[in-house]
Every structure is written in structure tokens, then in C-alpha cells.
C-alpha positions as CSV (number, residue, x, y, z in Angstrom):
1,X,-175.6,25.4,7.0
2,X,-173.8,23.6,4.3
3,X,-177.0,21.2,3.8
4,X,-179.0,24.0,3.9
5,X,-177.7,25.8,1.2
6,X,-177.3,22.8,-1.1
7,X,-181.3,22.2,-0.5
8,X,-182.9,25.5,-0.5
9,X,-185.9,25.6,-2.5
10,X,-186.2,24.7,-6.0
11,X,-189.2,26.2,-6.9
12,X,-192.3,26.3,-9.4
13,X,-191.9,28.9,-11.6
14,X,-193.1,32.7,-12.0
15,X,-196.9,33.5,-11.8
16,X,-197.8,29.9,-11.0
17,X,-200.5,28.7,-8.1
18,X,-197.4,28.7,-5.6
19,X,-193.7,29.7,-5.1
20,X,-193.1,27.5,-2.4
21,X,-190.5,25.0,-1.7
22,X,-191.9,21.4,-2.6
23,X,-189.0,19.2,-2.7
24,X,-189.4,16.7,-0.1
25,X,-185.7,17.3,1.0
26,X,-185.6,19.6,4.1
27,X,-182.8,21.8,5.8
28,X,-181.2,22.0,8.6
29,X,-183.2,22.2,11.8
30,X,-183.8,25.4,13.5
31,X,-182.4,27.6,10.3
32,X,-184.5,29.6,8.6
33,X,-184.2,30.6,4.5
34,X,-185.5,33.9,3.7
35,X,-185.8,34.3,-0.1
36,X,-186.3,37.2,-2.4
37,X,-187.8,36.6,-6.0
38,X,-188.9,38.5,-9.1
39,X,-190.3,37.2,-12.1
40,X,-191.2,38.4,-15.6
41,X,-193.4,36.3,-18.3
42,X,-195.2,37.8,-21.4
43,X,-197.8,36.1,-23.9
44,X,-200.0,37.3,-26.2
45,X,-202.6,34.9,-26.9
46,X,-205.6,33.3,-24.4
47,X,-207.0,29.9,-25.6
48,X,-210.6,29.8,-25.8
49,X,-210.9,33.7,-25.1
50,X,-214.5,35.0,-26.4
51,X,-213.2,38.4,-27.3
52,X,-208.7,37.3,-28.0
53,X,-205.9,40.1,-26.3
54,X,-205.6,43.0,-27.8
55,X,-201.4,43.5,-27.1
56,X,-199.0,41.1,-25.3
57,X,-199.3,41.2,-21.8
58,X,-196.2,41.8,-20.1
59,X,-196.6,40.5,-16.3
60,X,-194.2,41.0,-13.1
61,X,-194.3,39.1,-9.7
62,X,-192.5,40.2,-6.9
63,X,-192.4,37.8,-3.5
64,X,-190.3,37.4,-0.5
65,X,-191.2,34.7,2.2
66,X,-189.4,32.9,4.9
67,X,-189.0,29.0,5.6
68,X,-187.7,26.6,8.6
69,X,-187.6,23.0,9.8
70,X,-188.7,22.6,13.2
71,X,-188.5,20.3,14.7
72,X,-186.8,18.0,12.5
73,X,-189.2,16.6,10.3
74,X,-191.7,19.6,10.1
75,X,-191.2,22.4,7.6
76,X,-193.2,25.6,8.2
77,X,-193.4,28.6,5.2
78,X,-194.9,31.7,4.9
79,X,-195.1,33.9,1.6
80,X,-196.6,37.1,0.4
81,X,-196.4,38.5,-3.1
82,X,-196.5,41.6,-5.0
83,X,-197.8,41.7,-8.7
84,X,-199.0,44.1,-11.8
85,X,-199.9,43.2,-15.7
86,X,-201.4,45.7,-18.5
87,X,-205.0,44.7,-16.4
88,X,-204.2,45.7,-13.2
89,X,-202.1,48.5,-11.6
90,X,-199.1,47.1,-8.9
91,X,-200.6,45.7,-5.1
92,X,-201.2,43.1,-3.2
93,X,-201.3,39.9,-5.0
94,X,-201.8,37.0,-2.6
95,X,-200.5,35.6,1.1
96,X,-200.0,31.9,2.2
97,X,-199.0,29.6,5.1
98,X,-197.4,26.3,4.1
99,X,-196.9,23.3,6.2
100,X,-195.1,20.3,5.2
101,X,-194.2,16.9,7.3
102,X,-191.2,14.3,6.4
103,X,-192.8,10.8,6.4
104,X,-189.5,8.9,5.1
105,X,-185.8,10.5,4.1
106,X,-183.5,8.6,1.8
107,X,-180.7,11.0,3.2
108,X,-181.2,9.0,6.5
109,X,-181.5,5.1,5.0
110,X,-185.1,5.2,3.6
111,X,-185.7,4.3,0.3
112,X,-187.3,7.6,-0.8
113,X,-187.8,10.5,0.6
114,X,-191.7,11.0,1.4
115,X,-192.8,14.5,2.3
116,X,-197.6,15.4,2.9
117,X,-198.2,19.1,3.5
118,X,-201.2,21.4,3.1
119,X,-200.8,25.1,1.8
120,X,-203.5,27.7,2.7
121,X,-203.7,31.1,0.2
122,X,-205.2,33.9,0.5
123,X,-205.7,37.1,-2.2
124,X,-207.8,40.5,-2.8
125,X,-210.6,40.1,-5.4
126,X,-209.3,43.0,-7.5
127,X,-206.8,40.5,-8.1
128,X,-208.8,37.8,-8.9
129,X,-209.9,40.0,-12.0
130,X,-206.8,39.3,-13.8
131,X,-206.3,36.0,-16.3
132,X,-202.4,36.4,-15.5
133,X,-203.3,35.4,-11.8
134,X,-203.5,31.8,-11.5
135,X,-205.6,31.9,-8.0
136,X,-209.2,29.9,-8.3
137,X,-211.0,32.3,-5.6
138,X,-210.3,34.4,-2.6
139,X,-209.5,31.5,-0.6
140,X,-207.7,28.4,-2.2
141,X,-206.7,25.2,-0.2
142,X,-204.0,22.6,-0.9
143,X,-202.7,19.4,0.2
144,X,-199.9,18.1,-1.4
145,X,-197.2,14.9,-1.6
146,X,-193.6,15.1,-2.7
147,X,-191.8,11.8,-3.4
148,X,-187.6,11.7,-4.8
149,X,-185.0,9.9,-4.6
150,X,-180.9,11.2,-4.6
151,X,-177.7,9.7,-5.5
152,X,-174.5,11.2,-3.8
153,X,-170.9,11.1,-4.3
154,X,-168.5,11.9,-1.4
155,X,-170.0,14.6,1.0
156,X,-172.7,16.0,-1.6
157,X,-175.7,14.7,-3.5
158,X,-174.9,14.4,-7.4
159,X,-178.3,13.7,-8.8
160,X,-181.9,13.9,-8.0
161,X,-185.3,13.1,-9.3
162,X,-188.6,13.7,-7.5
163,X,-192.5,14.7,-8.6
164,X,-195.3,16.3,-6.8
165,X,-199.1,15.6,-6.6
166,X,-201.6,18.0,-5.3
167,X,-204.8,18.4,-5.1
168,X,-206.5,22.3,-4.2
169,X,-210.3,23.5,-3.4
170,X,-211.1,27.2,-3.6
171,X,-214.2,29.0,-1.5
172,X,-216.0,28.8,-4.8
173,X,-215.8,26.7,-7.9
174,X,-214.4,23.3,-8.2
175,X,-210.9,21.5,-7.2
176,X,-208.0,21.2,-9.1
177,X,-204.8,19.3,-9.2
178,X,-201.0,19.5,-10.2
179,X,-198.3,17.3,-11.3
180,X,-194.7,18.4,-11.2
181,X,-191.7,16.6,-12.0
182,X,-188.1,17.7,-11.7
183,X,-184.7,15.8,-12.4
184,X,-181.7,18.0,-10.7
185,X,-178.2,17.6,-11.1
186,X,-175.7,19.2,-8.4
187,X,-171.5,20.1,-9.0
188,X,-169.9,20.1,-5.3
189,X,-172.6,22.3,-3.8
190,X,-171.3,25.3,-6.2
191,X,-173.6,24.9,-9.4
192,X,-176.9,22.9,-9.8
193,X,-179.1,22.5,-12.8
194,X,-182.1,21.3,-13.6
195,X,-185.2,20.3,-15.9
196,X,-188.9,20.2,-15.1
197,X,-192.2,19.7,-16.2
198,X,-195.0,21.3,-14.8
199,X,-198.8,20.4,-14.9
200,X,-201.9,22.6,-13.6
201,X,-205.4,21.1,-14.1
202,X,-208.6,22.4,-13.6
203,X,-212.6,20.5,-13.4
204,X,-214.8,23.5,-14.0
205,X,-217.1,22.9,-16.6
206,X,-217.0,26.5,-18.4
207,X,-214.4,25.9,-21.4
208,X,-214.1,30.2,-22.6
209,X,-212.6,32.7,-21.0
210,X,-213.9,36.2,-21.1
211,X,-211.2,38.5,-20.6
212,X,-213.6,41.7,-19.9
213,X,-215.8,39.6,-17.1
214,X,-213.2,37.6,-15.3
215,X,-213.4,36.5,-11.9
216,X,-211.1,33.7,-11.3
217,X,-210.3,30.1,-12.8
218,X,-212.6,28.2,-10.6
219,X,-215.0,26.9,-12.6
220,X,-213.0,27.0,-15.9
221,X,-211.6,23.9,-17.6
222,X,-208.4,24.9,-17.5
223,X,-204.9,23.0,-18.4
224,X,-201.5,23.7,-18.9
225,X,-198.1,22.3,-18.8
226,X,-195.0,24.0,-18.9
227,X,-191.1,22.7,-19.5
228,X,-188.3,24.7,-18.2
229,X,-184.6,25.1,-16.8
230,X,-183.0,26.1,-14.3
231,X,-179.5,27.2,-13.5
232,X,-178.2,27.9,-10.0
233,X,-174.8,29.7,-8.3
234,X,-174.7,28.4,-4.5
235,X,-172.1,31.0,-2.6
236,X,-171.7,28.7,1.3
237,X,-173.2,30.9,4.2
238,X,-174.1,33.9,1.4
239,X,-176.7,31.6,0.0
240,X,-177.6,30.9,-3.8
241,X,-178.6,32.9,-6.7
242,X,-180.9,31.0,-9.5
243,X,-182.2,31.7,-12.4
244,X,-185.3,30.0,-14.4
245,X,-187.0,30.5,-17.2
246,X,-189.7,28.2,-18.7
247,X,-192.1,27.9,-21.7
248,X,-195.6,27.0,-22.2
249,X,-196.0,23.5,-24.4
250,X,-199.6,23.8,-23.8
251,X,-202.9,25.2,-22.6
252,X,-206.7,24.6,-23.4
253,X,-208.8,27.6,-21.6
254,X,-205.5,29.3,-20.3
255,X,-203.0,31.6,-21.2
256,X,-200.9,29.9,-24.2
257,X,-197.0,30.2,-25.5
258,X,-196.2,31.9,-22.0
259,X,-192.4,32.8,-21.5
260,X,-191.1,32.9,-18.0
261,X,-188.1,34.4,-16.5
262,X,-187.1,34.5,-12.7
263,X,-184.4,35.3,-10.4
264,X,-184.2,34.2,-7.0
265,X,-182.2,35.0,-4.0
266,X,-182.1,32.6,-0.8
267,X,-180.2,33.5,2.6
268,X,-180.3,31.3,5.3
269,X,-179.3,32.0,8.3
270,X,-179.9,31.2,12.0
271,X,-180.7,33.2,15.3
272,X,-179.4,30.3,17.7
């Protein structure tokens, strides 16, 4: 339960393509993590907009989902979210499956730890309508790689650095990829910290966004990266409380300058 607790999910940050865990460190077998999230982020300016935003648009996420490793080196996630902006009234925002395998695990000798998954996500077109929503279509595919690396002292990890790649296809439009890196730093499984970069790339060819007659990002040329922080309370078999916020260093055909905020609750627990 201890490992668990000290692993749970470290996640991209509020209104991004996924809220899933990515780190290719897994927990315990057979427990579950359930995790409870809510995010706030507000901006007030759209890069390459034909017709620019008429007031700041003030965005909320809710999501809840559920995690487990089984067997040992299989992780299995589901996820659904809740979300409303100055667009579009509160619903339904999107619901995935995620499924990740453990090809090596440092913890247990390797030299890295190795994780190749695939993430399936689907969400309502009224959604779709919204530039806050960072979906490409109705349907959006993903397969993704996690690589890190920890160093420990005693009985708990100290530091850690790892990146993900990804690559994602919608029904429509054209594929795009993310690059993620995080370095984490952990305090006897009581408080962890850490930085991150995140990167989210599109390959359509249509470089404007019109704000009025929107319909998703999949053919846009859209980029962005954002840099964050991240501060987290872990309380043993009551779980952890963390708190995020990042900042938007850059976007071409994307929201720009976004502010993120997000708290996160994870319980895990176990029925066996």
C-alpha cells in the first residue's frame, strides 16, 4: 500500500488531451487508486483566431476515474470527465479506457523503467464545439511510451526523471503527438515535488482558428508547450492530496498565456 501511495499518478495538467497516469512506475498489484480532480485555467487570447475573444474565458474540469495493476506488469484505467467554459453550459465532456504494459522496471534491476500503452477517448460533439476542449474529433486514439529512471535512499525513491512520447489519430483530421518531461523529487513518502514540461503538437494544415465555426483541432496546426509545478501531501493508507498549476510558454493556433490550477485527490485501496 506504501508503494502505492508513493506512486500514484502524477499527471498532465487540467484541460489537457488526458488526465491519466503516465509514469511508467506502477503500483501495487491487485490495488486499485480511485482519484477525484478539479481544475480551473483562464486565458484571454487565441493565436491565429480570425475574429480574437471577446472576455477571458474562465474554464472548469471536473474528473474522477479508477486505476489497477493486474497482473503485475499490466496497468488498466478508466476515466470520465465533467466540464463547462463561457461557450458551453456544464455536461459531459469526454470518457476513456487506458491500457499500459511494463516492458522493463529499474525498481526490480533494469536499467530504466520502460512502460507502451494505448488510450482510447471518446466525447459528445457539442463538446467538440469548444476551443478550451483539447479533443481532435469524436473518437481519438493513442499509443504512447514512458521511459524514467529513480534514485533511492533507504526504503523510498528520492529522485526521478522520466518523459513520454505519443502519438494519437482522431476519426477525422490528422494525427498528432506529445512530449512530456517531468523531474520529481520525493521527502520520505510524505511530500513530493515536481517540474515539468509539457508539449502537444498537431499536423493539420489549417493555421486559424474561428472561434464561431469550431469543430475540433483535427486539422489545425496547432502547438503548445506548457511549464509547471507541482506540490504533493501523501497521508499512508488516506492517500495524497496535490496540487498543480502550470503556465502557457507558448502556442501557435491554440489558446495562448493559459493559467492552470488543479487539485487532486487519490485513494487507493484494495477489495482482497
Amino acid at each position: 500500500m506504501k508503494r502505492l501511495a508513493a506512486t500514484l499518478f502524477f499527471l498532465p495538467l487540467a484541460l489537457s488531451a488526458t488526465t491519466f497516469e503516465e509514469q511508467p512506475w506502477f503500483g501495487d498489484m491487485c490495488e486499485f487508486d480511485w482519484r477525484a480532480q478539479y481544475s480551473y485555467s483562464f486565458y484571454a487570447q487565441v493565436d491565429r483566431a480570425l475574429v480574437p475573444l471577446k472576455n477571458t474565458s474562465h474554464d472548469h474540469l471536473v474528473a474522477t476515474g479508477l486505476g489497477v495493476t493486474l497482473p503485475d506488469d499490466w496497468n488498466w484505467q478508466v476515466e470520465v470527465d465533467f466540464f463547462t467554459s463561457p461557450r458551453t453550459d456544464f455536461g459531459w465532456r469526454s470518457f476513456a479506457f487506458s491500457a499500459r504494459r511494463r516492458l522493463l522496471d529499474d525498481v526490480a534491476c533494469d536499467p530504466i523503467s520502460l512502460t507502451v500503452g494505448a488510450t482510447v477517448r471518446a466525447a459528445p460533439g457539442r463538446m467538440l464545439r469548444d476551443i478550451s476542449v483539447p479533443f481532435h474529433s469524436r473518437g481519438d486514439f493513442e499509443l504512447h511510451t514512458s521511459l524514467g529512471k529513480e534514485w533511492s535512499r533507504g526504503p523510498y525513491w528520492q529522485w526521478r526523471i522520466w518523459g513520454l512520447g505519443a502519438a494519437g489519430i482522431g476519426v477525422r483530421g490528422l494525427p498528432w503527438f506529445r512530449t512530456d518531461l517531468y523531474f520529481e523529487g520525493n521527502w520520505c513518502d510524505r511530500l513530493q515535488w515536481r517540474l515539468f514540461a509539457l508539449g502537444y503538437f498537431g499536423t493539420g494544415r489549417k493555421e486559424f482558428v474561428d472561434i464561431q465555426d469550431f469543430h475540433g483541432w483535427a486539422n489545425r496546426h496547432h502547438q503548445s508547450i506548457d511549464i509547471g509545478a507541482t506540490f504533493k501531501l501523501l497521508f499512508n493508507t488516506w492517500g495524497s492530496l496535490r496540487f498543480d498549476y502550470s503556465y502557457r510558454v507558448f502556442a501557435h493556433v491554440y489558446p495562448e498565456r493559459i493559467n492552470a490550477f488543479t487539485a487532486t485527490y487519490t485513494l487507493p485501496f484494495s477489495p482482497f
